[in-house]
C-alpha atoms as a printed R data frame, in Angstrom:
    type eleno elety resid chain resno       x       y       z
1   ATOM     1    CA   UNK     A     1  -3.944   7.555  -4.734
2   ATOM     2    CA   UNK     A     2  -5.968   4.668  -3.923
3   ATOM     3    CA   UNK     A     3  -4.878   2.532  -6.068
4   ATOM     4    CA   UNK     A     4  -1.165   3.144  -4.806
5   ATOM     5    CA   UNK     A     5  -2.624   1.807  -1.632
6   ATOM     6    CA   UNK     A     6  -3.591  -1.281  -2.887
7   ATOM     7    CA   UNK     A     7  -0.890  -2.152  -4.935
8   ATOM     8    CA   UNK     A     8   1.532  -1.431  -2.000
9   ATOM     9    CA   UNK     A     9  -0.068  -3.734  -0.010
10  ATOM    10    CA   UNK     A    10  -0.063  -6.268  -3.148
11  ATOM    11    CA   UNK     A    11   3.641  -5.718  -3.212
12  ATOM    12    CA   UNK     A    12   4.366  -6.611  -0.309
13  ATOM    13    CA   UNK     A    13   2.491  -9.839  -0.499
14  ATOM    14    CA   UNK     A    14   3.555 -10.172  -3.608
15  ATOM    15    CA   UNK     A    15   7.020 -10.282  -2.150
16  ATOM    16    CA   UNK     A    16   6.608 -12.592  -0.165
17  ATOM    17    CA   UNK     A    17   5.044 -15.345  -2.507
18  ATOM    18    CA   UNK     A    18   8.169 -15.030  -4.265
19  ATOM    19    CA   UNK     A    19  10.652 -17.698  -3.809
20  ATOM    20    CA   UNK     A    20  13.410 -15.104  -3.423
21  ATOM    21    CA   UNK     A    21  13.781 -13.852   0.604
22  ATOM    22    CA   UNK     A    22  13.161 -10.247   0.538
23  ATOM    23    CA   UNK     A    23  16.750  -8.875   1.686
24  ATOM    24    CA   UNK     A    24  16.731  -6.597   4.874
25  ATOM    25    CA   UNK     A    25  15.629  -2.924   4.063
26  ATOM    26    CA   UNK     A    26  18.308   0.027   2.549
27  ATOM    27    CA   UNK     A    27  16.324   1.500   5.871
28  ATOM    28    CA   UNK     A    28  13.571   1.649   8.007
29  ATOM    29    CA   UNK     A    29  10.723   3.535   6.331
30  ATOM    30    CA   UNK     A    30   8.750   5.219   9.317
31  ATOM    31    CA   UNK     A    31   5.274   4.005  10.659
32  ATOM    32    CA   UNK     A    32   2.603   5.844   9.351
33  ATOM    33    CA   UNK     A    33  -0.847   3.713  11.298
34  ATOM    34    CA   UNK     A    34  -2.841   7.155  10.539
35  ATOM    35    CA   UNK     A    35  -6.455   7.193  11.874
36  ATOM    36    CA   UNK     A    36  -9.391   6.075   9.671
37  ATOM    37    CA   UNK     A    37 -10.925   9.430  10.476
38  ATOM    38    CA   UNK     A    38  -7.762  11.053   9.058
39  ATOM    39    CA   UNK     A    39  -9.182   9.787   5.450
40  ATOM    40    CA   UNK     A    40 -11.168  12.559   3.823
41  ATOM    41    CA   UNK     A    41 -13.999  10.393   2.315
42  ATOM    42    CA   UNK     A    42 -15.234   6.650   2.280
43  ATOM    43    CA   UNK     A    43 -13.356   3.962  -0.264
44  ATOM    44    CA   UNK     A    44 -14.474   1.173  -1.645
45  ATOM    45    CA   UNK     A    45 -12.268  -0.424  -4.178
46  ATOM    46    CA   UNK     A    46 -11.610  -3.136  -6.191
47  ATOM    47    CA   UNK     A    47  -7.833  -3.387  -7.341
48  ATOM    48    CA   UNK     A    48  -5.810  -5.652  -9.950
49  ATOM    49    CA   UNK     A    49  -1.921  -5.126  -8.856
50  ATOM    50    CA   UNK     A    50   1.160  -5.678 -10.718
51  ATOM    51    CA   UNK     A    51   4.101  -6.853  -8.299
52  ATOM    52    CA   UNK     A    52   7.297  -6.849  -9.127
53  ATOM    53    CA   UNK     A    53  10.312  -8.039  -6.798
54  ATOM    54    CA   UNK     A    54  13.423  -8.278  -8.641
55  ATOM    55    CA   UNK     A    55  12.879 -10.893 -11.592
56  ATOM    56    CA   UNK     A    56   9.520 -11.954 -10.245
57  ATOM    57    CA   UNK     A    57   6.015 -10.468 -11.284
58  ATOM    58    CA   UNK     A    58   2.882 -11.470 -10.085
59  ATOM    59    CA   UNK     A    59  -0.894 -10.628 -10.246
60  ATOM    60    CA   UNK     A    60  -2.953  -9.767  -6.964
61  ATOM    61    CA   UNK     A    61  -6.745  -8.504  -6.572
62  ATOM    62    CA   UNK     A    62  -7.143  -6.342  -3.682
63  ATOM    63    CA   UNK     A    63 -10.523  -5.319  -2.353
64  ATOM    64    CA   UNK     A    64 -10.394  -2.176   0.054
65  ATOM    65    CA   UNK     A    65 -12.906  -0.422   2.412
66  ATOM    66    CA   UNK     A    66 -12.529   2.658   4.246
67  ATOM    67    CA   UNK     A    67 -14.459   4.752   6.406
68  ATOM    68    CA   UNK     A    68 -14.239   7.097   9.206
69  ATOM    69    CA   UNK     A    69 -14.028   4.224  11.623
70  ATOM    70    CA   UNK     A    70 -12.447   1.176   9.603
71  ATOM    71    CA   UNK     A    71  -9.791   0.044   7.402
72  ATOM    72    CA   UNK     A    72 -10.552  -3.286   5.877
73  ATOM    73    CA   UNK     A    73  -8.386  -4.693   3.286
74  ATOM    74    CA   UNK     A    74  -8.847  -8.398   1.131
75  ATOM    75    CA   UNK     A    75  -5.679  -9.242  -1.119
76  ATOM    76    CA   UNK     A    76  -6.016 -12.269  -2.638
77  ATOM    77    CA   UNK     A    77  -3.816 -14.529  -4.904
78  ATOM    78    CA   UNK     A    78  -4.850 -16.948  -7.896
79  ATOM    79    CA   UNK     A    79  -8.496 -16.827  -6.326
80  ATOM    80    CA   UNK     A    80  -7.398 -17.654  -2.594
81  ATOM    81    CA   UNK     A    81  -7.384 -14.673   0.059
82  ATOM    82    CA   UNK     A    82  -4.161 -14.640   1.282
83  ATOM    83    CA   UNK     A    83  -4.678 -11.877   4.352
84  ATOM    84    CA   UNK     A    84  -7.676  -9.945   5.261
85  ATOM    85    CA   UNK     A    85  -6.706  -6.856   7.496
86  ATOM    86    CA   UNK     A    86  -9.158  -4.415   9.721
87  ATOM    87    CA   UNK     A    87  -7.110  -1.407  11.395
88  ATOM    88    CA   UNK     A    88  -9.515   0.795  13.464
89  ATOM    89    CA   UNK     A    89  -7.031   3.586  14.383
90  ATOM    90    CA   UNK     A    90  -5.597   1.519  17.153
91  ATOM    91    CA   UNK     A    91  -5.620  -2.245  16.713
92  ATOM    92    CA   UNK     A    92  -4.483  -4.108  13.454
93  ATOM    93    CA   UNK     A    93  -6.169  -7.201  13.307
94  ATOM    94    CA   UNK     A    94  -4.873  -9.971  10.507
95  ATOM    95    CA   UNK     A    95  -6.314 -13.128   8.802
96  ATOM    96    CA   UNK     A    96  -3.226 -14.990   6.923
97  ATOM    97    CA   UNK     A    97  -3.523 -17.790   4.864
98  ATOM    98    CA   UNK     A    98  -1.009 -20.406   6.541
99  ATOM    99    CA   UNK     A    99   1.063 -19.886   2.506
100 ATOM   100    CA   UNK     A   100   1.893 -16.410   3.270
101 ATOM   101    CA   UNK     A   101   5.241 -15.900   4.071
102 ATOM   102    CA   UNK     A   102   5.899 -14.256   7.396
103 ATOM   103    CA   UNK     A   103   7.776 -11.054   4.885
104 ATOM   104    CA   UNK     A   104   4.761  -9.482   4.359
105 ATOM   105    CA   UNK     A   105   3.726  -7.576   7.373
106 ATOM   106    CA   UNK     A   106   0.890  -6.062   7.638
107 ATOM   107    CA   UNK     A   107   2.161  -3.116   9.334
108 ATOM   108    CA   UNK     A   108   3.881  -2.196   5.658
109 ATOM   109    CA   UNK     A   109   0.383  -3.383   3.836
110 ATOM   110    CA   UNK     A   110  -1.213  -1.049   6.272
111 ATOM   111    CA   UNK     A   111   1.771   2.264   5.811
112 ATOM   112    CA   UNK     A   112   1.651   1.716   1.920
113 ATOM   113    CA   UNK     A   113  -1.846   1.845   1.645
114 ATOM   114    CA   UNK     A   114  -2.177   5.600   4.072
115 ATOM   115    CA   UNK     A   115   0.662   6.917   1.962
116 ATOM   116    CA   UNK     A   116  -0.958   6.028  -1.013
117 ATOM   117    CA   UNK     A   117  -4.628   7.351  -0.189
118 ATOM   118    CA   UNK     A   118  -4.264   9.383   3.154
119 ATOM   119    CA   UNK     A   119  -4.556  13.363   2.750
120 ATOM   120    CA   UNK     A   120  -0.772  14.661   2.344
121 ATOM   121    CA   UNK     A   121  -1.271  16.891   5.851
122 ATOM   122    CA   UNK     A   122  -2.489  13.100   7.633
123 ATOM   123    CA   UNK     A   123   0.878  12.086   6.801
124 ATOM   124    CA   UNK     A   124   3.362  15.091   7.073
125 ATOM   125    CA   UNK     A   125   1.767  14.958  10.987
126 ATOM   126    CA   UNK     A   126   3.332  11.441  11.119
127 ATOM   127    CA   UNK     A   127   6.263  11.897   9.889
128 ATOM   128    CA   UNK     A   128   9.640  11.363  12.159
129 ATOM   129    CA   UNK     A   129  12.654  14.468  11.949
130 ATOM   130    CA   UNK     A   130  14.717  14.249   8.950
131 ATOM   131    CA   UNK     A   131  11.592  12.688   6.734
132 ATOM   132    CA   UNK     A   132   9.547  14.949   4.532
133 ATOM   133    CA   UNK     A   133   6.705  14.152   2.253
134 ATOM   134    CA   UNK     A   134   6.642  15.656  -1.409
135 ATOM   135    CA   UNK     A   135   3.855  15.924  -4.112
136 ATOM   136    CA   UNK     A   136   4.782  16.953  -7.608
137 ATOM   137    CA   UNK     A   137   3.338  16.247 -10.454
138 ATOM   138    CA   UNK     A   138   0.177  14.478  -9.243
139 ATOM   139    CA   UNK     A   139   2.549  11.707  -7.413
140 ATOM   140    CA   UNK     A   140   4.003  11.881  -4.220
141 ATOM   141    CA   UNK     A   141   7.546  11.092  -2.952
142 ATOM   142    CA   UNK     A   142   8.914   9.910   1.096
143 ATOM   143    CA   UNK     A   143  11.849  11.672   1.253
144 ATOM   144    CA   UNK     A   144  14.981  11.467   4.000
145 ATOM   145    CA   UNK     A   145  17.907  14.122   3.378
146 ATOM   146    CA   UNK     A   146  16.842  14.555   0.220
147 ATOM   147    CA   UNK     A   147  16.618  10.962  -1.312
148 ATOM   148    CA   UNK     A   148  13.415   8.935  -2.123
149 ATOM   149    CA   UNK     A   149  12.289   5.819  -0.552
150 ATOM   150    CA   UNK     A   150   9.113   5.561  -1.247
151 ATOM   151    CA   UNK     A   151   7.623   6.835  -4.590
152 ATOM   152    CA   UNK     A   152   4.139   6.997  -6.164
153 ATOM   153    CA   UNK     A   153   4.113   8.365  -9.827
154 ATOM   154    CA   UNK     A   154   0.166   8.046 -12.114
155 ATOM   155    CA   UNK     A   155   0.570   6.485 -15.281
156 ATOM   156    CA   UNK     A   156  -1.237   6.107 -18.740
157 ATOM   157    CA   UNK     A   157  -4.825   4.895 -17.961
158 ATOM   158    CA   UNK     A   158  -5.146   5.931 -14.904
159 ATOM   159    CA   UNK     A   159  -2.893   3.773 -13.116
160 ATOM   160    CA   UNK     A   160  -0.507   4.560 -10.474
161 ATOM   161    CA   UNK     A   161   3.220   2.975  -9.366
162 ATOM   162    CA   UNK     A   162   4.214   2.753  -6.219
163 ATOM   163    CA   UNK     A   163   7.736   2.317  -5.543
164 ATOM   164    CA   UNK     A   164   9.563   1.350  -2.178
165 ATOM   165    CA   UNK     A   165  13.519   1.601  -2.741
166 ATOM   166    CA   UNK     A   166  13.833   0.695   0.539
167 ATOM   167    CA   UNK     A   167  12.778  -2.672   0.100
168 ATOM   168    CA   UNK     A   168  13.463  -2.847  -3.649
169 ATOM   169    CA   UNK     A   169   9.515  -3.450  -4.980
170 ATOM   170    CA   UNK     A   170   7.187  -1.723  -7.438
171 ATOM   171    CA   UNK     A   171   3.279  -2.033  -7.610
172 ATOM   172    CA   UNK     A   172   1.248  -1.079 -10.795
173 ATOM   173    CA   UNK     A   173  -2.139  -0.495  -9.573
174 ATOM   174    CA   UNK     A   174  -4.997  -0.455 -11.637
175 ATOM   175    CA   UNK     A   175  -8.924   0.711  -9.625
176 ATOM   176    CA   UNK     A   176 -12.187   0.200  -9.893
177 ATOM   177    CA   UNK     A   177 -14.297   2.411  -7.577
178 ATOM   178    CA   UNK     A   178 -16.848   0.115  -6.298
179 ATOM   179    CA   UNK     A   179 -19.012   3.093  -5.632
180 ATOM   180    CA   UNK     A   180 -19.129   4.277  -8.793
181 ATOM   181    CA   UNK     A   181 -19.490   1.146 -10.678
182 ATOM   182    CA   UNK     A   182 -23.011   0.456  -8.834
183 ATOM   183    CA   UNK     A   183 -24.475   3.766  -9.655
Protein backbone atom coordinates (compact mmCIF):
# COMPACT_ATOMS: atom_id res chain seq x y z
CA UNK A 1 0.00 0.00 0.00
CA UNK A 2 2.66 2.42 0.38
CA UNK A 3 4.14 2.16 -2.47
CA UNK A 4 0.70 2.81 -4.33
CA UNK A 5 1.00 6.08 -2.54
CA UNK A 6 4.01 7.06 -3.96
CA UNK A 7 3.63 6.09 -7.30
CA UNK A 8 0.23 7.94 -7.42
CA UNK A 9 1.72 10.91 -6.54
CA UNK A 10 4.62 10.11 -9.22
CA UNK A 11 1.83 9.78 -11.70
CA UNK A 12 0.52 12.60 -11.41
CA UNK A 13 3.74 14.48 -11.76
CA UNK A 14 4.64 12.32 -14.09
CA UNK A 15 1.70 13.58 -16.05
CA UNK A 16 2.39 16.57 -16.05
CA UNK A 17 6.11 16.49 -17.34
CA UNK A 18 4.63 15.00 -20.26
CA UNK A 19 4.28 17.10 -23.26
CA UNK A 20 0.75 15.80 -23.79
CA UNK A 21 -2.08 18.11 -21.65
CA UNK A 22 -3.71 15.75 -19.38
CA UNK A 23 -7.45 15.83 -20.82
CA UNK A 24 -10.22 16.83 -18.23
CA UNK A 25 -11.22 13.84 -15.90
CA UNK A 26 -14.03 10.85 -17.04
CA UNK A 27 -15.07 12.43 -13.35
CA UNK A 28 -14.28 13.92 -10.30
CA UNK A 29 -12.67 11.38 -7.98
CA UNK A 30 -13.69 12.56 -4.35
CA UNK A 31 -11.26 14.30 -1.81
CA UNK A 32 -9.91 12.07 0.52
CA UNK A 33 -7.25 14.86 2.84
CA UNK A 34 -7.54 12.04 5.73
CA UNK A 35 -5.74 12.97 9.01
CA UNK A 36 -2.10 11.93 9.63
CA UNK A 37 -3.36 10.38 12.83
CA UNK A 38 -5.78 8.32 10.70
CA UNK A 39 -2.44 6.32 9.50
CA UNK A 40 -1.94 3.26 11.66
CA UNK A 41 1.91 3.42 11.98
CA UNK A 42 4.92 5.75 10.96
CA UNK A 43 6.37 5.55 7.08
CA UNK A 44 9.37 6.24 5.87
CA UNK A 45 9.97 5.35 2.31
CA UNK A 46 12.01 5.54 -0.45
CA UNK A 47 10.13 4.89 -3.87
CA UNK A 48 11.28 4.37 -7.68
CA UNK A 49 7.84 4.95 -9.79
CA UNK A 50 6.94 3.93 -13.17
CA UNK A 51 4.52 6.60 -14.87
CA UNK A 52 2.74 6.02 -17.59
CA UNK A 53 0.32 8.63 -19.39
CA UNK A 54 -0.80 7.43 -22.62
CA UNK A 55 2.44 6.81 -24.86
CA UNK A 56 4.70 8.46 -22.33
CA UNK A 57 6.68 6.64 -19.44
CA UNK A 58 8.83 8.14 -17.12
CA UNK A 59 10.96 7.41 -13.97
CA UNK A 60 10.35 9.35 -10.56
CA UNK A 61 12.00 8.77 -6.95
CA UNK A 62 9.69 9.61 -4.28
CA UNK A 63 10.77 9.91 -0.67
CA UNK A 64 7.76 9.76 1.90
CA UNK A 65 7.36 10.41 5.69
CA UNK A 66 4.49 9.87 7.80
CA UNK A 67 3.59 10.16 11.24
CA UNK A 68 0.80 10.82 13.52
CA UNK A 69 1.20 14.52 12.96
CA UNK A 70 2.82 14.94 9.35
CA UNK A 71 2.70 14.02 5.84
CA UNK A 72 5.83 14.95 4.02
CA UNK A 73 6.37 13.90 0.56
CA UNK A 74 9.81 14.59 -1.94
CA UNK A 75 9.20 13.46 -5.70
CA UNK A 76 11.87 14.21 -7.67
CA UNK A 77 12.73 13.95 -11.45
CA UNK A 78 16.20 13.17 -13.25
CA UNK A 79 17.87 14.23 -9.80
CA UNK A 80 15.89 17.65 -9.39
CA UNK A 81 12.94 17.79 -6.70
CA UNK A 82 10.18 18.78 -8.52
CA UNK A 83 7.52 19.37 -5.37
CA UNK A 84 8.01 18.78 -1.77
CA UNK A 85 4.55 18.55 0.08
CA UNK A 86 3.77 18.66 4.12
CA UNK A 87 -0.11 18.07 4.88
CA UNK A 88 -0.71 18.21 8.70
CA UNK A 89 -4.42 17.19 8.70
CA UNK A 90 -5.47 20.67 7.81
CA UNK A 91 -3.08 22.73 5.71
CA UNK A 92 -1.28 21.43 2.48
CA UNK A 93 1.71 23.26 2.07
CA UNK A 94 3.72 22.89 -1.53
CA UNK A 95 7.30 23.56 -2.84
CA UNK A 96 7.16 23.36 -6.90
CA UNK A 97 9.92 23.56 -9.02
CA UNK A 98 8.96 26.57 -11.47
CA UNK A 99 9.11 23.17 -14.51
CA UNK A 100 6.20 21.56 -13.01
CA UNK A 101 3.27 21.92 -14.86
CA UNK A 102 0.35 23.44 -13.04
CA UNK A 103 -1.61 19.50 -13.90
CA UNK A 104 -0.23 18.04 -11.10
CA UNK A 105 -2.02 19.12 -8.04
CA UNK A 106 -1.10 18.31 -5.05
CA UNK A 107 -4.44 17.76 -3.74
CA UNK A 108 -4.44 14.38 -6.16
CA UNK A 109 -0.56 13.66 -4.99
CA UNK A 110 -1.94 14.02 -1.55
CA UNK A 111 -5.66 11.61 -2.26
CA UNK A 112 -3.47 8.96 -4.17
CA UNK A 113 -1.06 8.59 -1.64
CA UNK A 114 -4.12 8.06 1.59
CA UNK A 115 -5.82 5.65 -0.76
CA UNK A 116 -2.85 3.90 -1.34
CA UNK A 117 -1.51 3.62 2.41
CA UNK A 118 -4.47 4.90 4.66
CA UNK A 119 -6.38 2.05 6.73
CA UNK A 120 -9.50 0.98 4.42
CA UNK A 121 -12.06 2.25 7.48
CA UNK A 122 -9.87 6.02 7.22
CA UNK A 123 -11.17 6.09 3.86
CA UNK A 124 -14.71 4.43 3.68
CA UNK A 125 -15.36 7.50 6.52
CA UNK A 126 -14.45 9.88 3.62
CA UNK A 127 -16.12 8.70 1.15
CA UNK A 128 -19.14 10.85 -0.61
CA UNK A 129 -22.87 8.77 -1.34
CA UNK A 130 -22.75 6.64 -4.29
CA UNK A 131 -18.72 5.87 -3.77
CA UNK A 132 -17.63 2.69 -2.08
CA UNK A 133 -14.21 1.39 -1.40
CA UNK A 134 -13.35 -2.39 -2.20
CA UNK A 135 -10.38 -4.70 -1.20
CA UNK A 136 -9.99 -8.03 -2.90
CA UNK A 137 -7.30 -9.80 -3.46
CA UNK A 138 -4.70 -7.81 -1.49
CA UNK A 139 -5.55 -4.58 -3.85
CA UNK A 140 -8.10 -2.20 -3.42
CA UNK A 141 -10.62 -0.66 -5.88
CA UNK A 142 -12.72 3.24 -5.70
CA UNK A 143 -15.79 2.30 -6.90
CA UNK A 144 -19.05 4.61 -8.10
CA UNK A 145 -22.27 2.49 -9.17
CA UNK A 146 -20.35 -0.24 -9.56
CA UNK A 147 -17.42 0.87 -11.91
CA UNK A 148 -13.72 1.47 -10.94
CA UNK A 149 -11.88 4.65 -11.01
CA UNK A 150 -9.27 4.21 -9.11
CA UNK A 151 -7.46 0.80 -8.83
CA UNK A 152 -4.48 -0.59 -6.88
CA UNK A 153 -3.56 -4.28 -7.78
CA UNK A 154 0.34 -5.92 -6.04
CA UNK A 155 2.42 -7.35 -8.54
CA UNK A 156 5.45 -9.81 -8.92
CA UNK A 157 8.21 -8.51 -6.55
CA UNK A 158 6.43 -6.82 -4.44
CA UNK A 159 5.33 -4.02 -6.41
CA UNK A 160 2.05 -2.44 -6.60
CA UNK A 161 -0.06 -0.51 -9.67
CA UNK A 162 -2.06 2.08 -9.12
CA UNK A 163 -4.49 2.95 -11.65
CA UNK A 164 -6.72 6.19 -12.00
CA UNK A 165 -9.27 5.68 -15.04
CA UNK A 166 -10.47 8.79 -14.28
CA UNK A 167 -7.62 10.57 -15.42
CA UNK A 168 -6.25 7.81 -17.67
CA UNK A 169 -2.63 7.09 -15.66
CA UNK A 170 -0.92 4.05 -14.14
CA UNK A 171 1.98 4.04 -11.49
CA UNK A 172 4.26 0.94 -10.92
CA UNK A 173 5.65 1.44 -7.58
CA UNK A 174 8.51 -0.23 -6.37
CA UNK A 175 9.56 0.50 -1.98
CA UNK A 176 12.18 0.55 0.04
CA UNK A 177 11.26 0.88 3.75
CA UNK A 178 13.72 3.28 5.02
CA UNK A 179 13.16 1.85 8.44
CA UNK A 180 14.01 -1.34 7.73
CA UNK A 181 16.93 -0.80 5.56
CA UNK A 182 18.85 0.99 8.62
CA UNK A 183 18.31 -1.78 11.03
Amino acid sequence: MHRLILTLLLSVLLAACASTRMPAPLVQLPTLQLAPSALAEPLQLQQRLQFRFGSHERELDALLEADGEQVRLAVQAMGQTGVRMVWDGHTLEQTRAPWLPPQVRGERVLDDLQFALWPADAIRAKLPAGWSLVEADGGRRLEQGGKAWLVLEPLDGGRLRLRNLAEGYELVIESLDMGQARQ
